[in-house]
N, C-alpha and C positions, 0 to 999 in steps of 0.2 A: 787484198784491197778490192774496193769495189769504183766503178767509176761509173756518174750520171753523166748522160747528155739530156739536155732539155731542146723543143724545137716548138716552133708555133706561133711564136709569139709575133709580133708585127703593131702596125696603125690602124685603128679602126675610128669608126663613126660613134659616138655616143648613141645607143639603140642598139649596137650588134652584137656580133659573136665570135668566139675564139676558139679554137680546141689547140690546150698544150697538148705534149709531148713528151715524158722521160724517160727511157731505157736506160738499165743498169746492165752493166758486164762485170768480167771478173766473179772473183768466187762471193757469190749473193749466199748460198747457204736455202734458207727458206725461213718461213715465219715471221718475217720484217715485216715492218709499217711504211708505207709510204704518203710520203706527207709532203704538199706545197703550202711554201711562205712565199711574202713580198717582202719588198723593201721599196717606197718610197723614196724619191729625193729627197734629205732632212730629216726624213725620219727612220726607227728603228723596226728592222727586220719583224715583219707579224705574221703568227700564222693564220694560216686561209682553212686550208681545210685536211683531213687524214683518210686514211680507210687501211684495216689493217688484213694480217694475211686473208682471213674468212669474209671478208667483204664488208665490214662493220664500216660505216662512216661516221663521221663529225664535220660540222664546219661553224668559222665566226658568224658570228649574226649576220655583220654584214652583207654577206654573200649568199646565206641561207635562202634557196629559194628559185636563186639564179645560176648557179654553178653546180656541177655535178661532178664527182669524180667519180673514178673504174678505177680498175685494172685488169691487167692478163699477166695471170703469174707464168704460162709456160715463156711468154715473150720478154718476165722482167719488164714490164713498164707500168705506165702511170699514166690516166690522161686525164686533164681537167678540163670539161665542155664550159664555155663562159658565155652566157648568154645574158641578153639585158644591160650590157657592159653600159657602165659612169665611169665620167673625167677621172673620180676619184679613186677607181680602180688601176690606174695609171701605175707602173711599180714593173721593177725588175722582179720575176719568176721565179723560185726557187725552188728543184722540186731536192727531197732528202729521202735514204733508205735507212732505216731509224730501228738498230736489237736493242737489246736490253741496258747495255754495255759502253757500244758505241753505236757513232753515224756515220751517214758518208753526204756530200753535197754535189749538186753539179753546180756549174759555172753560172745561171740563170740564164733567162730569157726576157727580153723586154716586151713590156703589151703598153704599148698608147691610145689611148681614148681620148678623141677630141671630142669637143663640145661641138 
């Protein structure tokens, strides 16, 4: 089994910035994807953005531009820097460690963006 913790997350000013947080323990193995989604109040869980074992990214549009993810495979983690943060980015964290087969989730993290 593997287990995420997500950290980071908090209230921010519409304009600023965030750096999540996920470290995986337990047996990780290697060559995963890590990948953060949201969930919105109301609405259904989306993905934000990935980067897989070799450093390759992706991310939705939406965020393209303003968000960056890493990682550090000897630490097991994930970090999403969020910068230029909107109201609309509002949404519980979810970061995931993603094989072929299966995944594992953490618990999330909340980010609020006021206006």
């Amino acid at each position: 089994q593997v287990q995420l913790v997500e950290s980071g997350g908090g209230l921010v000013q519409a304009g600023g910035s965030l750096r999540l947080s996920c470290t995986a323990s337990g047996r990780t193995g290697s060559g995963y994807t890590m990948t953060w989604f949201r969930q919105a109040p109301g609405q259904e869980r989306e993905f934000v953005a990935l980067i897989n074992w070799s450093g390759g990214t992706y991310y939705v549009d939406s965020v393209e531009g303003r968000f960056t993810i890493s990682r550090d495979n000897a630490k097991k983690s994930v970090y999403l820097q969020m910068n230029s943060l909107k109201p609309e980015d509002t949404a519980v964290y979810y970061c995931a460690v993603q094989y072929p087969r299966t995944e594992f989730w953490g618990q999330g993290t909340q980010v609020t963006v006021s206006s």
